[in-house]
C-alpha positions, 0 to 999 in steps of 0.5 A: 128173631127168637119167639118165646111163649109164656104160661104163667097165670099172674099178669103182673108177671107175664107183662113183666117178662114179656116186656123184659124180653121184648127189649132184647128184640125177641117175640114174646106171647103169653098165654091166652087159653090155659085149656090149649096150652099145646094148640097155642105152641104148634100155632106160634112154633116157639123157640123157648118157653118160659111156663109156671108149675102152678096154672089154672086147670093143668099145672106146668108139670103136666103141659112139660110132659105134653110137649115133650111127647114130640118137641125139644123146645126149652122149657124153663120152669118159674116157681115161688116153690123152691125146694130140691123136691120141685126142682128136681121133679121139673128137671125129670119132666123134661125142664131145661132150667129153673128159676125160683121167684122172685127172680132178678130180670138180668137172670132170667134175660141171661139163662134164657139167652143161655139156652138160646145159644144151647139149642140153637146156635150149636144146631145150626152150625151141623151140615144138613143131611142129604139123602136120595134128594131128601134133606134133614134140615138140623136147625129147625128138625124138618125134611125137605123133598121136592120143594115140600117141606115136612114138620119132623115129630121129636121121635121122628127126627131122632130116628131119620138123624140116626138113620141119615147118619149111618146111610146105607148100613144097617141101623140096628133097633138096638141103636135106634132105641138108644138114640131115641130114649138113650137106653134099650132096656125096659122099652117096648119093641113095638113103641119103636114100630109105632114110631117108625110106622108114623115116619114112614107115613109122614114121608109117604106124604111128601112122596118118599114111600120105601125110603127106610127099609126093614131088614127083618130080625135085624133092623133099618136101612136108608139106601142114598140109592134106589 
């Protein structure tokens, strides 16, 4: 069952879509506190969110780039503001689609279903990527190692696919820039040191110490072989 979480301030609207969205078996939650927007995300792991631009204390605009620090959820944007100007913006926070209000239940129902099959029907199909007993699991962006499984930040999973991908070869930080910001201009180094920083930690967690190794002036390297 797919979970689809709610920001819009308009109750009439929330119950609405809530009640749109139930009757094709999916968990809807609407917002309870505007203030903790991405507290409510990681507590319900939504599939989809459906968030308008106009909200109490921060708008959708700023919540958009929030979640996209670590997260690929879809996220559609619902407006009464309707002009290319939004639209586009939307789109350059990280939005997946837009629909402006008043919006037909049908249409809504059949982007939403859309974006479903976009994000996750594709996903799951791709084979899981194993390295020294450790497996990316592609459909949910996870580790698993010894029983433990390990929530994957966005950037994290970009790298450990790009790395899990090219096993036993040198990964230049070249490539790995590109993978995670799809350009390797204009983007400091050390923002790809942090981050790889972050996921050698995470996986030290679950007991990986040394799986990605630094070749100096060069790159990174997951061995499938101690």
């Amino acid at each position: 069952m797919y979970k689809i979480y709610i920001v819009e301030d308009d109750k009439g609207i929330a119950d609405g879509i809530k009640e749109c969205l139930s009757t094709w078996e999916m968990e809807v939650l609407i917002v309870s506190d505007f203030r903790n927007v991405l507290g409510e995300i990681k507590a319900f792991e939504p599939h989809l969110i459906i968030m308008d631009i106009t909200l109490p204390y921060m708008g959708g605009y700023y919540w958009c780039q929030e979640i996209r620090k670590d997260s690929n959820v879809p996220i559609v944007f619902i407006s009464s503001a309707t002009d290319n100007m939004n639209i586009v913006m939307a789109m350059n926070m990280g939005a997946d689609d837009y629909i402006p209000k008043p919006f037909d239940s049908s249409v809504l129902i059949a982007k939403v279903q859309a974006l479903l099959r976009r994000a996750y029907s594709f996903s799951q199909s791709q084979l899981n990527l194993e390295a020294r007993g450790a497996i990316l699991n592609t459909s949910d962006n996870t580790l698993t190692y010894n029983g433990t499984k390990l929530e994957l930040a966005r950037n994290e999973y970009k790298i450990l696919l790009t790395l899990m991908q090219n096993k036993n070869k040198i990964v230049s930080r070249e490539k790995l820039m590109e993978a995670l910001w799809e350009t390797d201009s204009f983007v400091d180094e050390n923002t790809l040191t942090v981050n790889v920083g972050r996921l050698r930690k995470s996986l030290e967690s679950v007991g990986l110490k040394d799986f990605i190794k630094t070749k100096f002036g060069v790159g990174y390297i997951l061995e499938s072989n101690e």
